[in-house]
Phi, psi and omega in degrees: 000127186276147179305343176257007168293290187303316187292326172309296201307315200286302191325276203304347164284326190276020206294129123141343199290162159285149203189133178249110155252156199244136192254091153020308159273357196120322161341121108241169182218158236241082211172159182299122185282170197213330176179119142246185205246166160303358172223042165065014191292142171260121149270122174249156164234183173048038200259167163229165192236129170236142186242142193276351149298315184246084203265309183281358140266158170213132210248144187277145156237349150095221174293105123212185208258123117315074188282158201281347170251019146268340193299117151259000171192153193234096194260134163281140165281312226224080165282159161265146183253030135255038174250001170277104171209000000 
């Protein structure tokens, strides 16, 4: 398996998964992943939105696009817990 076989194979366990991204600006969201691009934009669906001045607030956005060059940091929430290796 070539290594970007594998980097697909990592993707594609994490399809559906829970997931937190964090935004450049403060943003995070909160939400399924679904989908991303060659040029590293993230789709979440089912997201809430949080801002870290009002960390106990959270707004539903519902479907939305990340573009990949504000994401500072990218989480699975929600592992099987043999894919920890």
């Amino acid at each position: 398996m070539t290594s970007e076989e594998a980097a697909v194979q990592k993707l594609q366990s994490w399809l559906n998964k829970k997931t937190r991204v964090h935004a450049s600006d403060g943003r995070i969201f909160d939400g399924r992943f679904v989908c991303v691009d060659r040029d590293q934009n993230v789709i979440l669906a089912d997201t809430d939105e949080y801002r870290i001045e009002k960390a106990d607030e959270k707004r539903f956005m519902g479907l939305v696009v990340v573009p990949g060059k504000h994401i500072t940091k990218f989480e699975i929430q929600q592992l099987d817990p043999d894919a920890i290796a």
